[in-house]
C-alpha positions in Angstrom: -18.2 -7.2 5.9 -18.7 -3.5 5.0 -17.6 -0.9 7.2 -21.0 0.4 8.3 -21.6 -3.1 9.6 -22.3 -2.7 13.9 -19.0 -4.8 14.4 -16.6 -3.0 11.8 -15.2 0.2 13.5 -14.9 3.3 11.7 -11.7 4.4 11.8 -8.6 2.1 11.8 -5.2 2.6 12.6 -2.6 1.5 10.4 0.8 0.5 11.6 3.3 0.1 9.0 5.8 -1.6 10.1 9.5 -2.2 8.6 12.3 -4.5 9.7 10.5 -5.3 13.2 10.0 -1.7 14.2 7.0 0.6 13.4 7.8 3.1 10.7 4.4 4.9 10.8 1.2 4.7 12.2 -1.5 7.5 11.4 -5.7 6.8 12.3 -7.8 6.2 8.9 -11.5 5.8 7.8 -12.4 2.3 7.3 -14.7 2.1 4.0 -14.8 -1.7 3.1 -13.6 -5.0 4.8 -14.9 -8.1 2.9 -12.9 -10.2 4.9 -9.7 -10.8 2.0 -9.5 -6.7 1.1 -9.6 -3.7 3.6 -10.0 -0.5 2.3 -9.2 2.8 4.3 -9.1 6.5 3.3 -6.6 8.8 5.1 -4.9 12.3 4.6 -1.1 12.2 3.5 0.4 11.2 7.0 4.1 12.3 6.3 5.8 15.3 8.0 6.0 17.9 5.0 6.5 17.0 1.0 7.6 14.1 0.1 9.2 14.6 -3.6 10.4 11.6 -5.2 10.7 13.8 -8.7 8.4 11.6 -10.5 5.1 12.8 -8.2 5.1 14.8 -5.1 2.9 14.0 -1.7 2.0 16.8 0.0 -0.5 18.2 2.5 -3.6 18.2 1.3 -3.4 14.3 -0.9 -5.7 11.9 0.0 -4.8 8.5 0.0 -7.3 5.4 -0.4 -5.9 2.3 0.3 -6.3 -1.3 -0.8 -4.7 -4.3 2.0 -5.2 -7.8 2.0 -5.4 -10.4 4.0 -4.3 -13.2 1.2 -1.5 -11.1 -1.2 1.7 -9.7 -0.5 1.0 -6.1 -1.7 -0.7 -3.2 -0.8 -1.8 -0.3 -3.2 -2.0 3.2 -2.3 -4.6 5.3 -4.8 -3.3 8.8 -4.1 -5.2 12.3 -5.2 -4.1 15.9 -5.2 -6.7 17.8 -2.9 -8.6 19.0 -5.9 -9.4 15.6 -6.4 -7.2 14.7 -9.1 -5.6 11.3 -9.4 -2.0 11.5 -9.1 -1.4 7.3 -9.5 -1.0 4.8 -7.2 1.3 3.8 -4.7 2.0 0.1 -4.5 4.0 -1.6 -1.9 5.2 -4.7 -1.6 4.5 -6.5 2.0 3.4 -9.4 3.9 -0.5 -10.2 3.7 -2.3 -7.3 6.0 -3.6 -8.1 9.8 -6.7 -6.4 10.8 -7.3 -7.3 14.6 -9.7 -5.0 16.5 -9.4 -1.5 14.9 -5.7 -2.0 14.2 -4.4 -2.6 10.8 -0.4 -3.9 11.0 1.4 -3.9 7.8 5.1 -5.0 7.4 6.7 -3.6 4.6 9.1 -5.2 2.7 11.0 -2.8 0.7 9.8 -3.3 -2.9 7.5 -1.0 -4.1 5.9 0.2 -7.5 4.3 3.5 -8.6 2.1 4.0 -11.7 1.3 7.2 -13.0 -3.0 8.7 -13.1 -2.4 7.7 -17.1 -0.4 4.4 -16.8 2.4 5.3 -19.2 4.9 5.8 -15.8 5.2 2.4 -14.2 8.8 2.1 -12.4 10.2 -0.6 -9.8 11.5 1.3 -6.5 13.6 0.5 -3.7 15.2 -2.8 -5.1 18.1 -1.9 -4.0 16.9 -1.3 -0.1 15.3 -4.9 -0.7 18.7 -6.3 -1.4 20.2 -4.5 1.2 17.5 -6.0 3.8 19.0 -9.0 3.8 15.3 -10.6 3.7 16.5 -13.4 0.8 19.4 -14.8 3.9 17.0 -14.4 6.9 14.0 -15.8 5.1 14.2 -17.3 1.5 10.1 -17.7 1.0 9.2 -14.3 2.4 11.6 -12.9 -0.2 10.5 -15.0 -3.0 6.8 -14.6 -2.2 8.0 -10.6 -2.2 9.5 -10.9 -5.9 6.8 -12.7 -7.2 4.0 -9.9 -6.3 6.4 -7.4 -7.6 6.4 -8.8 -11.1 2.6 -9.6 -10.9 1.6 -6.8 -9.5 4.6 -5.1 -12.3 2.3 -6.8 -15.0 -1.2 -5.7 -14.3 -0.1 -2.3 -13.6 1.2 -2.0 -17.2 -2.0 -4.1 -18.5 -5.8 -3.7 -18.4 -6.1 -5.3 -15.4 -4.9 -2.9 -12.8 -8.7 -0.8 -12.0 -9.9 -4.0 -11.6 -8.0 -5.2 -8.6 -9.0 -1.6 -7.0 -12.7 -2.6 -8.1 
């Protein structure tokens, strides 16, 4: 379904949520839903700059940003307001659930960045992921969380990365 179809709203809200209690929620432009991958455009929704000393977000950034229904990973394009491509954002969560005009994410922790020219690719936040406790309270949600991190680790570092945003 694209988002200009008459049952696809336009604007989406998406709820991140983290360890049972929303951590976010800011309203978005819904630009594609083809039933496995949402894709939304918002303005940086954080209070202030956000400097993690590798890339800053700031007022102004624009993120676009890739869900789905069927992986365990979300990823977050992110531009400067002149447009340019900072890198991409990529957390690790459970599969996306789009019901009505309400997109609920739960974030697990993991997460990836990868630089506008793909030579800065890091793992973040592994250690809040094995703080979590996830792997005790449930074994397959972890492991399913470990594996997209070290695919999705993979294809940022290879050719295949654009293509997943395609």
């Amino acid at each position: 379904m694209s988002a200009n179809s008459a049952d696809s709203p336009a604007q989406v809200e998406v709820v991140l949520v983290k360890a049972g209690r929303t951590k976010i929620r800011y309203p978005s432009e819904l630009l594609h839903d083809d039933g496995t991958r949402v894709v939304v455009r918002a303005p940086w929704a954080g209070g202030g700059v956000r400097d993690f000393g590798f890339v800053r977000f700031e007022a102004g950034d624009v993120f676009t940003e890739y869900y789905w229904r069927d992986r365990w990973y979300s990823v977050k394009e992110v531009r400067a307001a002149t447009g340019a491509v900072k890198g991409w954002y990529c957390d690790i969560t459970r599969p996306a659930v789009l019901t009505g005009a309400e997109l609920v994410v739960e974030d697990l922790d993991l997460d990836l960045w990868r630089s506008a020219d793909g030579t800065d690719v890091r793992r973040l936040d592994e250690d809040e992921f094995a703080a979590s406790g996830l792997a005790e309270r449930d074994p397959e949600a972890a492991a399913a969380a470990v594996a997209a991190l070290d695919a999705l680790e993979r294809l940022a570092r290879g050719e295949g990365f654009r293509g997943l945003l395609a």
